[in-house]
PyMOL commands that place a pseudoatom at each C-alpha (Angstrom):
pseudoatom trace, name=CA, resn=UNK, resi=1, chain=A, elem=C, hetatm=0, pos=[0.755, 8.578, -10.616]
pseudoatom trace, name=CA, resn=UNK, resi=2, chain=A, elem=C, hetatm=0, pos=[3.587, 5.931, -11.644]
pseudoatom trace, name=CA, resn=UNK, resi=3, chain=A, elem=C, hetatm=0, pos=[6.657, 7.084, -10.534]
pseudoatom trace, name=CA, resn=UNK, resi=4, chain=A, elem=C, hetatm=0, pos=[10.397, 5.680, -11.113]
pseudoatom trace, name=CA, resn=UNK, resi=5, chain=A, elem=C, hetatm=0, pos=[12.388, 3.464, -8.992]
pseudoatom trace, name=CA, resn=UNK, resi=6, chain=A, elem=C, hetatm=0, pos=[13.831, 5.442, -5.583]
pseudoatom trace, name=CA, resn=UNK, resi=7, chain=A, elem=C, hetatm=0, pos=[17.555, 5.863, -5.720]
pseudoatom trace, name=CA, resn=UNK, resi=8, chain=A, elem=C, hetatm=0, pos=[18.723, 4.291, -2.155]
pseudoatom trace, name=CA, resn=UNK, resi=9, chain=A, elem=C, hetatm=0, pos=[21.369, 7.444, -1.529]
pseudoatom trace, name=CA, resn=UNK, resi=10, chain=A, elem=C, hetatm=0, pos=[17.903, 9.576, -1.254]
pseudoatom trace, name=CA, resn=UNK, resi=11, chain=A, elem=C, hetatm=0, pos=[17.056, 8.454, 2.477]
pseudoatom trace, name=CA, resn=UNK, resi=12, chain=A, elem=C, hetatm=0, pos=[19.659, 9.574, 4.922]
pseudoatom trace, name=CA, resn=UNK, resi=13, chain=A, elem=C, hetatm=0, pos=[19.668, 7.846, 8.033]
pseudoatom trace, name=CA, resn=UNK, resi=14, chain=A, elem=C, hetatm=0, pos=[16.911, 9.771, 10.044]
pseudoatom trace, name=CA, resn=UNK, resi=15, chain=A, elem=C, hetatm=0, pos=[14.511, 8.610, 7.753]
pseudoatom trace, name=CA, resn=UNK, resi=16, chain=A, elem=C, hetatm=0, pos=[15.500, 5.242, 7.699]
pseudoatom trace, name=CA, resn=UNK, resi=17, chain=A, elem=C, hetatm=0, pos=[15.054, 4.924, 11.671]
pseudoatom trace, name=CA, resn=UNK, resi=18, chain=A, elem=C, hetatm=0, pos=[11.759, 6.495, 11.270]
pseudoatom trace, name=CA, resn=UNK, resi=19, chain=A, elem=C, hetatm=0, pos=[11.193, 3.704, 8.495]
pseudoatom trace, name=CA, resn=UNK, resi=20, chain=A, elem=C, hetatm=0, pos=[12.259, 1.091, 11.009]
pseudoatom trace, name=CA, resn=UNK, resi=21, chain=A, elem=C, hetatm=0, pos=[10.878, 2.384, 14.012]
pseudoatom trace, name=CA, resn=UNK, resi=22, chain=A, elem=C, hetatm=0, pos=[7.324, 2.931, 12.466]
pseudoatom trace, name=CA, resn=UNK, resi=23, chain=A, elem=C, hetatm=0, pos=[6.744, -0.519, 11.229]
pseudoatom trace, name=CA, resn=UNK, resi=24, chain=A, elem=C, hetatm=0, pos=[6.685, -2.214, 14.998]
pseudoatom trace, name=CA, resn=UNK, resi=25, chain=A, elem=C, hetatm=0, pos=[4.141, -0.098, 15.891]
pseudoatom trace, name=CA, resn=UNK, resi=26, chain=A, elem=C, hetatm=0, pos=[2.633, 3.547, 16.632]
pseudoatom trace, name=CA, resn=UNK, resi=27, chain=A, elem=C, hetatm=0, pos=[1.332, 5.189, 19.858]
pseudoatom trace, name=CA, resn=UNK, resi=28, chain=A, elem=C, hetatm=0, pos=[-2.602, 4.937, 20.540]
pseudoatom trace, name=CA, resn=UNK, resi=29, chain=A, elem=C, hetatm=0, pos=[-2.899, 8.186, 22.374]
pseudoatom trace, name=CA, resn=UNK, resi=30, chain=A, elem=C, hetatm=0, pos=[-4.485, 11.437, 22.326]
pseudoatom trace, name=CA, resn=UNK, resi=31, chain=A, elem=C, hetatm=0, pos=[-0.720, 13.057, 20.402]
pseudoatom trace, name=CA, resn=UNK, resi=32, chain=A, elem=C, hetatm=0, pos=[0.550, 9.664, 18.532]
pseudoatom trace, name=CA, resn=UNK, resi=33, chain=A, elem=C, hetatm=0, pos=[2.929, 11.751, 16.770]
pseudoatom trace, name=CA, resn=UNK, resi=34, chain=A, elem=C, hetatm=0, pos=[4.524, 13.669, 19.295]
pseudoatom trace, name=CA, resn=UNK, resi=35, chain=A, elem=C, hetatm=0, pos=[4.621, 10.246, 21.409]
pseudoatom trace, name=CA, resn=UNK, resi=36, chain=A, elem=C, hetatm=0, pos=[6.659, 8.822, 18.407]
pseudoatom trace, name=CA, resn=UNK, resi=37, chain=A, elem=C, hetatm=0, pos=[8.694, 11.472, 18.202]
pseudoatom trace, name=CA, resn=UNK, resi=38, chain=A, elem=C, hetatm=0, pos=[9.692, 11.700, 21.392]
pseudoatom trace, name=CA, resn=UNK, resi=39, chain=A, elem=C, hetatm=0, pos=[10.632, 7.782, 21.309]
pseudoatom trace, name=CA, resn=UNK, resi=40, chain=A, elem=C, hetatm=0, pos=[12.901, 8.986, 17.889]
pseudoatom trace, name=CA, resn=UNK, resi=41, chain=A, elem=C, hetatm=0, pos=[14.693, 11.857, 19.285]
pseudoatom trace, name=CA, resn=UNK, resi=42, chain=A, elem=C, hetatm=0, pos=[12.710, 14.079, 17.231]
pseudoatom trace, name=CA, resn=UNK, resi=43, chain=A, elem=C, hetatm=0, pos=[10.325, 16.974, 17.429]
pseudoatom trace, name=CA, resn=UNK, resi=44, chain=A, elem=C, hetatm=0, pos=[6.526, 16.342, 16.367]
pseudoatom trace, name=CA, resn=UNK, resi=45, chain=A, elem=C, hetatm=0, pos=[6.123, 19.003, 13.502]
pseudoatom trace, name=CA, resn=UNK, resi=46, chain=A, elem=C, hetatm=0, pos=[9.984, 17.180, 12.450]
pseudoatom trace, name=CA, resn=UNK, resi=47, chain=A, elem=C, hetatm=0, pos=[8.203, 13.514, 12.264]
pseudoatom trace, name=CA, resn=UNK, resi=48, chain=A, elem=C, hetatm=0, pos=[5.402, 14.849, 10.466]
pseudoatom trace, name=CA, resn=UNK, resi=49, chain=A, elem=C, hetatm=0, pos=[7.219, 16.698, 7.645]
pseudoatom trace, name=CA, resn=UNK, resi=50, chain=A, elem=C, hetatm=0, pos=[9.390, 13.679, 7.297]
pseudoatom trace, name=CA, resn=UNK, resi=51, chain=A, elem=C, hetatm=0, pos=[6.822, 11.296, 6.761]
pseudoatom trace, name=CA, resn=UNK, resi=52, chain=A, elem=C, hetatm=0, pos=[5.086, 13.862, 4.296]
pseudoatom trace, name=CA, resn=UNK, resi=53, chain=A, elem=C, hetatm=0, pos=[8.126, 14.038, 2.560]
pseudoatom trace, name=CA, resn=UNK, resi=54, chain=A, elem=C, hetatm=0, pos=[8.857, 10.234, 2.622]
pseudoatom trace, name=CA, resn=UNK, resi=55, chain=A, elem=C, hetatm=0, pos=[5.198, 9.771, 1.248]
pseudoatom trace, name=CA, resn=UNK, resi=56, chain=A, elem=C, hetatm=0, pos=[6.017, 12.434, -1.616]
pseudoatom trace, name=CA, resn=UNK, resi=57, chain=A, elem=C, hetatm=0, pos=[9.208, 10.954, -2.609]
pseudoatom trace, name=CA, resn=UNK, resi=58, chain=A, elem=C, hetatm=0, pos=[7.439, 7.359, -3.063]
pseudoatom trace, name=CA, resn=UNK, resi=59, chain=A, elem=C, hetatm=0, pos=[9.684, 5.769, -0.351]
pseudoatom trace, name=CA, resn=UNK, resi=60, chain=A, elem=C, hetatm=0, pos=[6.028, 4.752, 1.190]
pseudoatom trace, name=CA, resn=UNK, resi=61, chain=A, elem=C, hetatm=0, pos=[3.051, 5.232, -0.834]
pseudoatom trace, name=CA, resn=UNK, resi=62, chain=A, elem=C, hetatm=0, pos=[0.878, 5.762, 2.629]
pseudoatom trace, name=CA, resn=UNK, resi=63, chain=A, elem=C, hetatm=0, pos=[0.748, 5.713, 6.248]
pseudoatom trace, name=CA, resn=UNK, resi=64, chain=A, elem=C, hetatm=0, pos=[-2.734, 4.169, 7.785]
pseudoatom trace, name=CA, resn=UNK, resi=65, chain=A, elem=C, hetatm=0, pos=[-3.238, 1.660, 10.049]
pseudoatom trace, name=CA, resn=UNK, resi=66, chain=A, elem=C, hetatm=0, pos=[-2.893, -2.197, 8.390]
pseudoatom trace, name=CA, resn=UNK, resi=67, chain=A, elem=C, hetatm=0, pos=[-5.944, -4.030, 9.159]
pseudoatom trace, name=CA, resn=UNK, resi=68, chain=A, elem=C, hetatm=0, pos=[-6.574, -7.730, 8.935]
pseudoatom trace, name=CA, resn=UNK, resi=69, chain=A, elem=C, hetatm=0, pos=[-9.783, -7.764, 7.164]
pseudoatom trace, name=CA, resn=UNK, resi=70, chain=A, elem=C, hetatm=0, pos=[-10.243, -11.422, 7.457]
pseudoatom trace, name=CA, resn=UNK, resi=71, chain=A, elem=C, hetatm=0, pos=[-9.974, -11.025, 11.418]
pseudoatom trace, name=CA, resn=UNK, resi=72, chain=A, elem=C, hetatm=0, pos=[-12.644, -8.920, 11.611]
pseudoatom trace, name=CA, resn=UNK, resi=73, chain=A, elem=C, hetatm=0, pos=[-15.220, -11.202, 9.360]
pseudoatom trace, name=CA, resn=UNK, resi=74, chain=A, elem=C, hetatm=0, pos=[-14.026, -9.793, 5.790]
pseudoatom trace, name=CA, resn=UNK, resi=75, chain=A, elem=C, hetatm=0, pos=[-12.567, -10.953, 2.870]
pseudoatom trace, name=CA, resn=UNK, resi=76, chain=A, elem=C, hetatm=0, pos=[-9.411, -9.968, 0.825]
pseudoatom trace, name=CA, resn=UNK, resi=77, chain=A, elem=C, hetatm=0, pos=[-7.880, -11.629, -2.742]
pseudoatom trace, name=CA, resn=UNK, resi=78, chain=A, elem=C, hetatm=0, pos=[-4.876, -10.470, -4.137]
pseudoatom trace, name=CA, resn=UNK, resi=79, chain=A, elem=C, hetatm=0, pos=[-5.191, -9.527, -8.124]
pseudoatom trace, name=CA, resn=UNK, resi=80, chain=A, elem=C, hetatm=0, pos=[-3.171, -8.664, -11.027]
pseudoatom trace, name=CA, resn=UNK, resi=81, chain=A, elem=C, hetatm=0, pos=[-3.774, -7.661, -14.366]
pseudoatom trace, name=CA, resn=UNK, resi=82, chain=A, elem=C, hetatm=0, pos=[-1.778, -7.751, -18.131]
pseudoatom trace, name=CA, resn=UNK, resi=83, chain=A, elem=C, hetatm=0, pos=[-2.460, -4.112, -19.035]
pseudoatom trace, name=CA, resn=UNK, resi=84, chain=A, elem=C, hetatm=0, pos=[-0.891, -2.532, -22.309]
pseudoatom trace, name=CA, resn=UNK, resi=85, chain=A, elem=C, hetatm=0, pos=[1.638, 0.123, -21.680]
pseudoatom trace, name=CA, resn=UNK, resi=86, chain=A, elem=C, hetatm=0, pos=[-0.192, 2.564, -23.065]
pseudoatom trace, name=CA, resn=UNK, resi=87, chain=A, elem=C, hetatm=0, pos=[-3.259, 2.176, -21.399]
pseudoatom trace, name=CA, resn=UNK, resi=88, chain=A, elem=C, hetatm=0, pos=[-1.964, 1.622, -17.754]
pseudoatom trace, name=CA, resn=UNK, resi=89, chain=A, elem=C, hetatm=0, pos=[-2.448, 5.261, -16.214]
pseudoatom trace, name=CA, resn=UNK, resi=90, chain=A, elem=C, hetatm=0, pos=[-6.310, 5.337, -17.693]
pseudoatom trace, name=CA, resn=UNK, resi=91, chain=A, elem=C, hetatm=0, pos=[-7.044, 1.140, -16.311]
pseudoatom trace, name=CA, resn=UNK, resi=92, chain=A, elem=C, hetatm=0, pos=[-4.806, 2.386, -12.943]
pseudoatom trace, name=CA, resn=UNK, resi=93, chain=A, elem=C, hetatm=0, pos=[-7.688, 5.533, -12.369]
pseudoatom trace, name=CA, resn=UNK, resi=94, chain=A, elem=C, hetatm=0, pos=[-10.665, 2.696, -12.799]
pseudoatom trace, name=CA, resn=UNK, resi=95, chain=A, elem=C, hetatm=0, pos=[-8.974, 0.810, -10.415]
pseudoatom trace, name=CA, resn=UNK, resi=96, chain=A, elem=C, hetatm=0, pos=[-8.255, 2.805, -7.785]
pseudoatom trace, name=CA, resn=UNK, resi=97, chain=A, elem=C, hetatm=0, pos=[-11.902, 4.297, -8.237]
pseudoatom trace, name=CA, resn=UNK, resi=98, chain=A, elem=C, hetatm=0, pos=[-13.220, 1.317, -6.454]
pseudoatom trace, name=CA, resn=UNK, resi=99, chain=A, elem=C, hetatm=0, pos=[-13.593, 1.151, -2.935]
pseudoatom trace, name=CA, resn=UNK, resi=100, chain=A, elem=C, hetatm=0, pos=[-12.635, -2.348, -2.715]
pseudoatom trace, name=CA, resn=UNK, resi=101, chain=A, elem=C, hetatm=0, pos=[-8.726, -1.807, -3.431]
pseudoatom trace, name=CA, resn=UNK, resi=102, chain=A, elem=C, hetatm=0, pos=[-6.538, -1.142, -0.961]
pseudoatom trace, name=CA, resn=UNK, resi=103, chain=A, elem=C, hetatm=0, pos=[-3.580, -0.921, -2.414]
pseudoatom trace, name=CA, resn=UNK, resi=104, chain=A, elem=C, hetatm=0, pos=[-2.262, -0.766, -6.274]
pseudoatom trace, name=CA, resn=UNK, resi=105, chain=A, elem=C, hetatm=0, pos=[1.394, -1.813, -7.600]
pseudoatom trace, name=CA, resn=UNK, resi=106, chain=A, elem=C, hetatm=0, pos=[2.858, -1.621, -11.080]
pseudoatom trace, name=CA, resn=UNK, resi=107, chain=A, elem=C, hetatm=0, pos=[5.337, -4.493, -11.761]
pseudoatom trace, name=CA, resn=UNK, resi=108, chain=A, elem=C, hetatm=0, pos=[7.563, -5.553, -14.265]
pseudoatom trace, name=CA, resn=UNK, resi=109, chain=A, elem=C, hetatm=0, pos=[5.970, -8.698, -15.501]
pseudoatom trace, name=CA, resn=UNK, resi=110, chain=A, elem=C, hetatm=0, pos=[3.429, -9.523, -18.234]
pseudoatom trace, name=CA, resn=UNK, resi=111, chain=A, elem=C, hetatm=0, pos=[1.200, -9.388, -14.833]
pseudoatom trace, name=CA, resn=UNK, resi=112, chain=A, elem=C, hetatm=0, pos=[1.782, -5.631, -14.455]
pseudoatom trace, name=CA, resn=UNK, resi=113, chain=A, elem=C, hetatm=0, pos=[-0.710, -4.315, -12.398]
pseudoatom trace, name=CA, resn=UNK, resi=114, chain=A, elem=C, hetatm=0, pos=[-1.296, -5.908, -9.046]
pseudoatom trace, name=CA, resn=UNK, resi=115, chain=A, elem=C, hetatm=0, pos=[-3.416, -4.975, -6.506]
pseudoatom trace, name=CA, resn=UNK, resi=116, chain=A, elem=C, hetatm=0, pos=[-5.860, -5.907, -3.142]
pseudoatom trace, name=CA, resn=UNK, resi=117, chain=A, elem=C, hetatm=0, pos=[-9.721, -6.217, -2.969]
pseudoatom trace, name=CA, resn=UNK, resi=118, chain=A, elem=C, hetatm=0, pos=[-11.067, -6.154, 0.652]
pseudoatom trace, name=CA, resn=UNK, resi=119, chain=A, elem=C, hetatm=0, pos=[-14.365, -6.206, 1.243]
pseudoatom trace, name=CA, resn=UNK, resi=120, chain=A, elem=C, hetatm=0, pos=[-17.272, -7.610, 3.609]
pseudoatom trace, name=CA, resn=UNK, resi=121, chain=A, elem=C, hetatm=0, pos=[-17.870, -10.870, 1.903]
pseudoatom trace, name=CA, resn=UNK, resi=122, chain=A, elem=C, hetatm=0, pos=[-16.190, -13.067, -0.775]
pseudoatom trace, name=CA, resn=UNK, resi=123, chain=A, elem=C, hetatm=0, pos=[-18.966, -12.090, -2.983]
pseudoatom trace, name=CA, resn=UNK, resi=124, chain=A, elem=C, hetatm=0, pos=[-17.806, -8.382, -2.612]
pseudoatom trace, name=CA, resn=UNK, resi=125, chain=A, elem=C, hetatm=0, pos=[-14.761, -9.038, -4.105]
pseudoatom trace, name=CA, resn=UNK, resi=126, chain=A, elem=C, hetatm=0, pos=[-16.255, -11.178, -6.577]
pseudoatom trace, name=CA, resn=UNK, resi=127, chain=A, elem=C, hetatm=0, pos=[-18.123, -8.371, -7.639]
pseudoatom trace, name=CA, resn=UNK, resi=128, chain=A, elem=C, hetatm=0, pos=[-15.906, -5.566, -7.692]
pseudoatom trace, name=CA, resn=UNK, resi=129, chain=A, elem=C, hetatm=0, pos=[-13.522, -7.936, -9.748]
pseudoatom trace, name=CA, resn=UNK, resi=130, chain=A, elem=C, hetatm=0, pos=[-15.528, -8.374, -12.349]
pseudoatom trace, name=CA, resn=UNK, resi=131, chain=A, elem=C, hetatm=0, pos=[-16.896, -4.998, -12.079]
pseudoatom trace, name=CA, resn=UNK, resi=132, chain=A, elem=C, hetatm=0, pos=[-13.156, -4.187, -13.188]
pseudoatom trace, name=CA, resn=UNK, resi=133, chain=A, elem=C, hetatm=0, pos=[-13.163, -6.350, -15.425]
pseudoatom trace, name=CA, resn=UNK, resi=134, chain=A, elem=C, hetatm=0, pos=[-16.401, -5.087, -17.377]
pseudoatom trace, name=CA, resn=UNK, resi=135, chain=A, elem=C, hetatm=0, pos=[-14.642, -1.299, -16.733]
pseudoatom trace, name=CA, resn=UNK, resi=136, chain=A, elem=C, hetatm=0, pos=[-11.589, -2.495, -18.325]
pseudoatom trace, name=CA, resn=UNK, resi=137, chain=A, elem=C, hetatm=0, pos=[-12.218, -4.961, -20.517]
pseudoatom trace, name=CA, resn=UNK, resi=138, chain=A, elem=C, hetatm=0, pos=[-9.176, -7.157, -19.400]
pseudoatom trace, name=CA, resn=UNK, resi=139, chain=A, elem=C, hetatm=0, pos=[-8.931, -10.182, -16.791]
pseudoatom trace, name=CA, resn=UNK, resi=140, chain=A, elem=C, hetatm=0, pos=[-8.998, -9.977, -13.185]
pseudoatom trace, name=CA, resn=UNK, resi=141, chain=A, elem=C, hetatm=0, pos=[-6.334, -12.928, -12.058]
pseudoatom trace, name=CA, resn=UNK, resi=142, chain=A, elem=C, hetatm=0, pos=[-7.544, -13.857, -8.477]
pseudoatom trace, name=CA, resn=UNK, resi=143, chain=A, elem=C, hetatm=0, pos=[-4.980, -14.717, -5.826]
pseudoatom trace, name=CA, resn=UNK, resi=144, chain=A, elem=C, hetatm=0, pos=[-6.640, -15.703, -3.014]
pseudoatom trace, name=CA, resn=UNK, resi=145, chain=A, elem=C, hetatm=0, pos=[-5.022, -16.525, 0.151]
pseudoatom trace, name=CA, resn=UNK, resi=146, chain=A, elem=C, hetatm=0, pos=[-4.318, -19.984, 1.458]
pseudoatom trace, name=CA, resn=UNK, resi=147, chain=A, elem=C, hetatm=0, pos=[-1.338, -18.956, 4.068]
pseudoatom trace, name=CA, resn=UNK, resi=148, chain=A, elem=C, hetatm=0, pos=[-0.479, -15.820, 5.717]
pseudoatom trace, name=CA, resn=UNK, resi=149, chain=A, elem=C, hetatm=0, pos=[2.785, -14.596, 5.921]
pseudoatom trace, name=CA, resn=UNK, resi=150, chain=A, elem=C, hetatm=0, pos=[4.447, -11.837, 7.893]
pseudoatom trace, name=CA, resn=UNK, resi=151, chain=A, elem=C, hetatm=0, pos=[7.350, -10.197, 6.043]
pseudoatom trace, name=CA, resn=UNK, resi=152, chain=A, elem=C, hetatm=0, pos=[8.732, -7.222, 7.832]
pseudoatom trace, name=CA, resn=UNK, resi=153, chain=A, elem=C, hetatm=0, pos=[10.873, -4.456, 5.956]
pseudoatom trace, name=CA, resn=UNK, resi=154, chain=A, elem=C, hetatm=0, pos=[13.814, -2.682, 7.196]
pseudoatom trace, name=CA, resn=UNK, resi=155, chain=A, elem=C, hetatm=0, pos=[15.857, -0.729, 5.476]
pseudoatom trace, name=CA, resn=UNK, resi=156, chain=A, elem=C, hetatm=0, pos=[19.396, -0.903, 6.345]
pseudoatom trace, name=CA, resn=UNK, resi=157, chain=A, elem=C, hetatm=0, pos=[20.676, 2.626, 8.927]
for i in range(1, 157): cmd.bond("trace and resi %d" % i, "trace and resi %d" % (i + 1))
show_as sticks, trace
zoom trace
């Protein structure tokens, strides 16, 4: 579902410490999210709704683990496509179908739909690219990676 651009007045400042707090880490232990709220001054049940909620406004779009797929013997490519307007939520659904893609972003560029293929092998993604491709009709453009970067996001308290 494409949604529009989150006002910044709509995260008050509990939520942005849970933003902040989140990204350095979370608890390995048999209650993660009470642990975590206990280090944010909050109940459990109180993290969990706010999360929910922060995942229902679109202020994060999920909250999983991040794995490095390359680490662990995998392979990953960054893609983006040039889809018409009106055909973005029906190409968006046969992306997402796939396995492969972890993640899927519109943009505002005449690249307008980027996303992330991980998968076992470099042939994996080779396939499910073009497997879009054949779905869609339109060009997969293949980013792959030549340097990582670490970018963290905070959003200012």
């Amino acid at each position: 579902m494409r949604r529009a651009p989150l006002s910044p007045d709509v995260l008050d400042a509990e939520d942005r410490k849970i933003l902040n707090a989140l990204q350095d880490g979370f608890p390995i232990a048999p209650h993660p999210f009470a642990v975590a709220a206990e280090q944010l001054g909050l109940e459990e049940k109180d993290l969990i709704t706010r999360i929910r909620h922060l995942r229902e406004l679109g202020a994060i779009t999920r909250f999983g683990p991040f794995y490095d797929v390359a680490a662990m013997g995998g392979a990953f490519c960054l893609c983006a496509m040039e889809v018409p307007e009106a055909e973005f939520e029906q190409v968006m659904t046969l992306v997402n179908a796939h396995p492969e893609v972890a993640h899927n972003y519109e943009r505002t560029h005449r690249l307008n739909m980027w996303f992330v293929l991980a998968a076992e092998t470099l042939e994996g993604i080779t396939q499910a690219a073009d497997a879009i491709e054949r779905e869609t009709g339109m060009c997969v453009h293949r980013f792959p990676k030549l340097e990582e970067f670490f970018i963290g996001f905070r959003v200012p308290a």
